[in-house]
C-alpha positions in Angstrom: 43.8 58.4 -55.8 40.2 58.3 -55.8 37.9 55.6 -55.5 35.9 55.3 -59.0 36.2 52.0 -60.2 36.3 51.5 -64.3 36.1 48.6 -66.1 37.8 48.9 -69.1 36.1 46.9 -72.2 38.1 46.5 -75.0 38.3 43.4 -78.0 40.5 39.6 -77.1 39.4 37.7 -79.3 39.3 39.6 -82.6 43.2 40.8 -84.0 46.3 40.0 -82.0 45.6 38.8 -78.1 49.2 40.4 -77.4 48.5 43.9 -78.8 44.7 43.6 -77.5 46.1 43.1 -73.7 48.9 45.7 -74.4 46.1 47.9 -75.0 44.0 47.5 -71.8 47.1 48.1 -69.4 48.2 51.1 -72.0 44.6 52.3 -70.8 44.7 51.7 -67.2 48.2 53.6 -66.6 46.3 56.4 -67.9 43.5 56.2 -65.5 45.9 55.5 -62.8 48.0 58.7 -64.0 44.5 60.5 -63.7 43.7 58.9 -59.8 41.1 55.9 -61.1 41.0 52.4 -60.0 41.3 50.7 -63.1 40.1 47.1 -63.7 41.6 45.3 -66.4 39.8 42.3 -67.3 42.3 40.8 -70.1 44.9 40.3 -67.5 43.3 36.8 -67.3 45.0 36.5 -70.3 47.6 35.2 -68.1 46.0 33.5 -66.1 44.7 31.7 -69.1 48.3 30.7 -70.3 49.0 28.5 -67.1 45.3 27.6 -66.4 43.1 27.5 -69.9 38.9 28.0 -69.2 36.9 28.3 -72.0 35.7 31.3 -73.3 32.4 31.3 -71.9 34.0 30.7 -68.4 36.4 33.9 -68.6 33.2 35.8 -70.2 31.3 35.1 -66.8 34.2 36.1 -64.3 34.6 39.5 -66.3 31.2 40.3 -66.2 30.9 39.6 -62.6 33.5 42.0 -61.6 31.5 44.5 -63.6 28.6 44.7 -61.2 31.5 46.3 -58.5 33.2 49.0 -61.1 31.6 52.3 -61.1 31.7 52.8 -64.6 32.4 51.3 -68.1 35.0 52.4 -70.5 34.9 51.2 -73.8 37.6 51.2 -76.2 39.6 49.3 -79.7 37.2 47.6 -82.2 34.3 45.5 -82.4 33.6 42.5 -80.3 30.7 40.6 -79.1 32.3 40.2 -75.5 32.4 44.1 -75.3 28.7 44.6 -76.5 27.9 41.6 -73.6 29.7 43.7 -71.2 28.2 47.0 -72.9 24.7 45.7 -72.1 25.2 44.2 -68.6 26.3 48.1 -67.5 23.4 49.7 -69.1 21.3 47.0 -67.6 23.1 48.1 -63.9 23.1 51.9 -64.8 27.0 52.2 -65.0 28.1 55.1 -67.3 29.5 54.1 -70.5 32.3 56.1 -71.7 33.7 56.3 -75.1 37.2 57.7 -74.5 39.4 59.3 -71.5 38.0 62.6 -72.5 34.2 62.3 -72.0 35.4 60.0 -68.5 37.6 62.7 -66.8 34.7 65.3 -68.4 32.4 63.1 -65.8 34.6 62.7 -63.0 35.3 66.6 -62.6 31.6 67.6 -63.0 
């Protein structure tokens, strides 16, 4: 495994929480197939379900951990929390990646 950190940005809010979660760890198995260090911000879900914070609060602690992840990828549908986080890398100068493809495309090169 190596040690590139990605932060994987995808919508909570906005459609079903359940299948929105399912989605981020469906992501990070694949990057952990492929040797990333996937960081999977809507596993607070959980956390959430014994110890509710508002929104805001969980907004914060996400884009915290961002300023440690080496790069950004972005996937699902529209969201404001994602274009937050979207902005914050850009702001840092962490890659943004649309997809696995163009992510490995970056790791190998």
């Amino acid at each position: 495994m190596n040690n590139i950190k990605v932060f994987i940005s995808s919508p909570y809010s906005e459609g079903d929480q359940a299948e929105n979660v399912k989605l981020q760890i469906d992501f990070a198995d694949k990057l952990m197939q492929e040797g990333f260090l996937p960081f999977v911000p809507l596993l607070s879900h959980f956390h959430h379900l014994i110890h509710p914070r508002p929104y805001d609060e969980w907004l914060e602690y996400t884009l915290k951990w961002l300023h440690s992840c080496d790069c950004l990828l972005r996937v699902g549908g529209h969201s404001k929390g994602t274009d937050k986080e979207i902005e914050l890398a850009k702001r840092l100068k962490i890659p943004v990646f649309y997809g696995i493809d163009p992510l490995l495309k970056w790791k190998y090169n």
